[in-house]
MDTraj code that builds the backbone (N, CA, C; nanometers):
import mdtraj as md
import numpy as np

residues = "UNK UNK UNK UNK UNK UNK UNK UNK UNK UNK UNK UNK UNK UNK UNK UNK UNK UNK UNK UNK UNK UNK UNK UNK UNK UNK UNK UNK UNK UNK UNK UNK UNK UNK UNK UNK UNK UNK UNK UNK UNK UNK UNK UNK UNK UNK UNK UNK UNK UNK UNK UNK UNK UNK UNK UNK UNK UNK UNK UNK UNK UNK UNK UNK UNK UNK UNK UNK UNK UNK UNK UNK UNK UNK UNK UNK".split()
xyz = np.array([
    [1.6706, -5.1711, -1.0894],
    [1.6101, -5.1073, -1.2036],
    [1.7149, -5.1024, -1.3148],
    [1.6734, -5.0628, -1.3938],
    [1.7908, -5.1228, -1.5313],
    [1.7577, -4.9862, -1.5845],
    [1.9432, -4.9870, -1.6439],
    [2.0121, -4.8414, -1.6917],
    [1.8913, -4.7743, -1.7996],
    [1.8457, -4.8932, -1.8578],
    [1.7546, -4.8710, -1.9980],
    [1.6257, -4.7496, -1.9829],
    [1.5623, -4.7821, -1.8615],
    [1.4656, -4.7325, -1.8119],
    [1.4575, -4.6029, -1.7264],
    [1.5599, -4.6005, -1.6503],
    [1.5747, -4.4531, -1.6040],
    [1.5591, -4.3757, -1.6321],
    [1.6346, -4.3169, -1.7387],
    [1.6303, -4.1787, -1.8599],
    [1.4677, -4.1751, -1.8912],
    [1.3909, -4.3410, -1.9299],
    [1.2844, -4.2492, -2.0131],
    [1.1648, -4.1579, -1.8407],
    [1.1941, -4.2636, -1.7538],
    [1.1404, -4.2433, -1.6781],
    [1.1524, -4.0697, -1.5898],
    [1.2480, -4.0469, -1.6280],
    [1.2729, -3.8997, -1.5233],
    [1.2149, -3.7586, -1.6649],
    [1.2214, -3.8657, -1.7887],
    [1.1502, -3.7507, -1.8651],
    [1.0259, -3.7739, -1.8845],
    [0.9429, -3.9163, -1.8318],
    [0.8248, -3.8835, -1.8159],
    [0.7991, -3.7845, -1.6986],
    [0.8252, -3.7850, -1.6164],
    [0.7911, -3.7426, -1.4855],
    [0.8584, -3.5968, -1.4716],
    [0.9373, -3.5136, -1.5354],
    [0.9597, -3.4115, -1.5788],
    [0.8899, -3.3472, -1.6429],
    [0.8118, -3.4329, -1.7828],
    [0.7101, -3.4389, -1.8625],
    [0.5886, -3.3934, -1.7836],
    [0.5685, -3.4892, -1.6756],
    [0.4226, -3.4709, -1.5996],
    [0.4179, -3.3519, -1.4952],
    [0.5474, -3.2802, -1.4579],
    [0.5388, -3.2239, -1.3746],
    [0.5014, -3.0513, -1.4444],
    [0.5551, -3.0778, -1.6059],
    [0.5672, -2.9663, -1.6514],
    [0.4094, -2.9281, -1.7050],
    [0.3605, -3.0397, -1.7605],
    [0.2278, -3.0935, -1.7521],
    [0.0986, -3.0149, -1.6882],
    [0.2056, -3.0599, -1.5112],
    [0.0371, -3.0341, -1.3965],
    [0.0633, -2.8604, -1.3864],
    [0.2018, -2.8153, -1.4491],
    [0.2007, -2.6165, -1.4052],
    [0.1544, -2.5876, -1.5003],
    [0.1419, -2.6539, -1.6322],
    [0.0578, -2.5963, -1.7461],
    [-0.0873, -2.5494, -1.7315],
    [-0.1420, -2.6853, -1.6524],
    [-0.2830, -2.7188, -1.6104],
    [-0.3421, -2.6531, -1.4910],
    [-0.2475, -2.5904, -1.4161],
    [-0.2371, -2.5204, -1.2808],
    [-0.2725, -2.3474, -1.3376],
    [-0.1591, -2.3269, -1.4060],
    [-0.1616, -2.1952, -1.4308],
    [-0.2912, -2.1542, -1.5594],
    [-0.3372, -2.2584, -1.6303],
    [-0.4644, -2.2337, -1.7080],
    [-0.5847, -2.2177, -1.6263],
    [-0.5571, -2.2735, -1.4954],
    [-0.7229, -2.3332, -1.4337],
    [-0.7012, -2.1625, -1.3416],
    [-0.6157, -2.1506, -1.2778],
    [-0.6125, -2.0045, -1.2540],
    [-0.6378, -1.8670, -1.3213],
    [-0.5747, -1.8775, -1.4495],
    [-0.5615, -1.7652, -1.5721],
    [-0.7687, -1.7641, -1.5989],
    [-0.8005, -1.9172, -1.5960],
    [-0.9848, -1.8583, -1.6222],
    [-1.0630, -1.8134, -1.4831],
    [-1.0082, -1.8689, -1.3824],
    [-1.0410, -1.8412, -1.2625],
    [-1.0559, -1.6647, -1.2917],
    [-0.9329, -1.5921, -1.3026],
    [-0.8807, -1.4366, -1.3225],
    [-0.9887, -1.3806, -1.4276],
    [-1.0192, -1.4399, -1.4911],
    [-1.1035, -1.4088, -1.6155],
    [-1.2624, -1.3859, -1.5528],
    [-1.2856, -1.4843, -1.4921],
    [-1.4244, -1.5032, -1.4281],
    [-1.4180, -1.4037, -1.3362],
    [-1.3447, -1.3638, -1.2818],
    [-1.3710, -1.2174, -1.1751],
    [-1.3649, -1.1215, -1.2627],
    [-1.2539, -1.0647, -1.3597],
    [-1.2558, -0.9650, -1.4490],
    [-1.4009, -0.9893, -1.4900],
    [-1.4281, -1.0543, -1.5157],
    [-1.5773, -0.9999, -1.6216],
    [-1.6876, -1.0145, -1.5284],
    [-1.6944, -1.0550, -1.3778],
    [-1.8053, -0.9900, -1.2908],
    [-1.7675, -0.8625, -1.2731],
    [-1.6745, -0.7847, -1.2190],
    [-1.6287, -0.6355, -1.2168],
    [-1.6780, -0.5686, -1.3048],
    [-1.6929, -0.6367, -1.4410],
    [-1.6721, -0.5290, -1.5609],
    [-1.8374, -0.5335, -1.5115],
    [-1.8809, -0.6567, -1.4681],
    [-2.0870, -0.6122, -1.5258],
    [-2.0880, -0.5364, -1.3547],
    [-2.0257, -0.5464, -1.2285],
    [-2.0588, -0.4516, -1.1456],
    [-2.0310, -0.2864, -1.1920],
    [-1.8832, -0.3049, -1.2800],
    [-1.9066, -0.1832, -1.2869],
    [-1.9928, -0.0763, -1.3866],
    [-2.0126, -0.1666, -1.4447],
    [-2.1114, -0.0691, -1.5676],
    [-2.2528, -0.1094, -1.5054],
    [-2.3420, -0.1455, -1.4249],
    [-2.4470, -0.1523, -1.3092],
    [-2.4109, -0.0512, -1.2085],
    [-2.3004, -0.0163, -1.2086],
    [-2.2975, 0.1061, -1.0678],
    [-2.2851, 0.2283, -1.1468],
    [-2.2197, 0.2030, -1.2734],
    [-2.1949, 0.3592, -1.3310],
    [-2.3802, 0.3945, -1.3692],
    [-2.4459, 0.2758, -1.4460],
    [-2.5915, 0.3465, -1.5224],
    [-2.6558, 0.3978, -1.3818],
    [-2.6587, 0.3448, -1.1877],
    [-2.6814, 0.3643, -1.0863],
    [-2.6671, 0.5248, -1.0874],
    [-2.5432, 0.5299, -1.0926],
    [-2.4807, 0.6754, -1.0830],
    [-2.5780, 0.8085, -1.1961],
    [-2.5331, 0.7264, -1.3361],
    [-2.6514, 0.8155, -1.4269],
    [-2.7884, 0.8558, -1.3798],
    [-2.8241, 0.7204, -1.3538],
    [-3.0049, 0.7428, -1.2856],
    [-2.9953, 0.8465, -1.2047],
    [-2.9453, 0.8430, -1.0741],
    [-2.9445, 0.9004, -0.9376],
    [-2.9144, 1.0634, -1.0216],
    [-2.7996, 1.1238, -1.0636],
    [-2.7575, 1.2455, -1.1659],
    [-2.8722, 1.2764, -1.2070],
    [-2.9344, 1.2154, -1.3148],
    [-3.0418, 1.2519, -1.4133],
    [-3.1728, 1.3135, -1.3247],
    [-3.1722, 1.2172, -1.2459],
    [-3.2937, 1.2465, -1.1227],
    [-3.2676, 1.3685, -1.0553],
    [-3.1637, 1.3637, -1.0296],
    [-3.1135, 1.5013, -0.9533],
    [-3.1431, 1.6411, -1.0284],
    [-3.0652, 1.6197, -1.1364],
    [-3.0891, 1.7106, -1.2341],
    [-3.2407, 1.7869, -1.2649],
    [-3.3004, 1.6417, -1.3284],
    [-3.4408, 1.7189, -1.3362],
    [-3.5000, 1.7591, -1.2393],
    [-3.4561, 1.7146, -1.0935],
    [-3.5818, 1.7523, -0.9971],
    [-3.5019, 1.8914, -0.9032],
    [-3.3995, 1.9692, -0.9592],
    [-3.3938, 2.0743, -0.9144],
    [-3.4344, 2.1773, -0.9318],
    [-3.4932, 2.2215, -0.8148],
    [-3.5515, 2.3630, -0.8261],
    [-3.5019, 2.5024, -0.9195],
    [-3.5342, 2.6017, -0.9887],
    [-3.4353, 2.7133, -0.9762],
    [-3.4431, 2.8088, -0.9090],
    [-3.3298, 2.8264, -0.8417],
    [-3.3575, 2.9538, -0.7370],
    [-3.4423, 3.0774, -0.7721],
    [-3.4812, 3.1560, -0.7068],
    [-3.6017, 3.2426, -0.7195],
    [-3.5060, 3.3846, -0.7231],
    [-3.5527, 3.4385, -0.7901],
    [-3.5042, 3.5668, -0.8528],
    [-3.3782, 3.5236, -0.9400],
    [-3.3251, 3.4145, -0.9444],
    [-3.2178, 3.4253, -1.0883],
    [-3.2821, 3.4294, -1.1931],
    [-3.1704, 3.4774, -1.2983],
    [-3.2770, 3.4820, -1.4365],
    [-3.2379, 3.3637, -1.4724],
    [-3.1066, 3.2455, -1.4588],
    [-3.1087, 3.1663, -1.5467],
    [-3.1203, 3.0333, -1.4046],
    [-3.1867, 2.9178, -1.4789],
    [-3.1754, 2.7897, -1.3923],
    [-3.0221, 2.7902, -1.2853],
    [-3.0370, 2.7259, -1.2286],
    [-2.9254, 2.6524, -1.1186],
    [-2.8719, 2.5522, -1.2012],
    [-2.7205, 2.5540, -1.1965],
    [-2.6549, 2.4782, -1.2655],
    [-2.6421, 2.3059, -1.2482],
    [-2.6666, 2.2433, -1.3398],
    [-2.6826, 2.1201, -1.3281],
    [-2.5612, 2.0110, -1.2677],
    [-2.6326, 1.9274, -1.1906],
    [-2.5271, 1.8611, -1.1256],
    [-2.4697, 1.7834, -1.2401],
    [-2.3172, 1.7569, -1.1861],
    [-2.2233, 1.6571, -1.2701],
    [-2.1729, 1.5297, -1.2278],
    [-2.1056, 1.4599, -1.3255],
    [-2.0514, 1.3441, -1.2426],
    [-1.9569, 1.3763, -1.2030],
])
top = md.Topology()
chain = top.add_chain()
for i, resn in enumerate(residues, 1):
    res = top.add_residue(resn, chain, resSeq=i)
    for name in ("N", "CA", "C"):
        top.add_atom(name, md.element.get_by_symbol(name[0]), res)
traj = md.Trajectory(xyz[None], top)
């Protein structure tokens, strides 16, 4: 192989290696992204869950008999 060619060759291939961690660590970084934003829609689907179930609760409690004021409303 000739002196000429070496050099460019170890900076292609330095080039390509730096290349495939660029392409590695992007395809991961959206990977990370795509779970963050299912979480975010589980979690705001479990919190309005939570509201419903509360709200329901709320309205459908009795008030105890002989207080003068309602039974205190459930919280989150």
């Amino acid at each position: 192989m000739k002196k000429e060619f070496v050099f460019p060759l170890i900076i292609g291939i330095l080039f390509g290696a730096m290349l495939m961690m660029f392409w590695q660590f992007s395809a991961r970084l959206t990977n990370q992204n795509s779970r963050l934003a299912q979480l975010e829609q589980y979690a705001t689907q479990n919190s309005q869950t939570i509201n419903e179930v509360v709200s329901f609760i709320n309205q459908n409690i009795a008030p105890q008999e002989g207080a003068p004021t309602p039974a205190p409303a459930a919280t989150e």
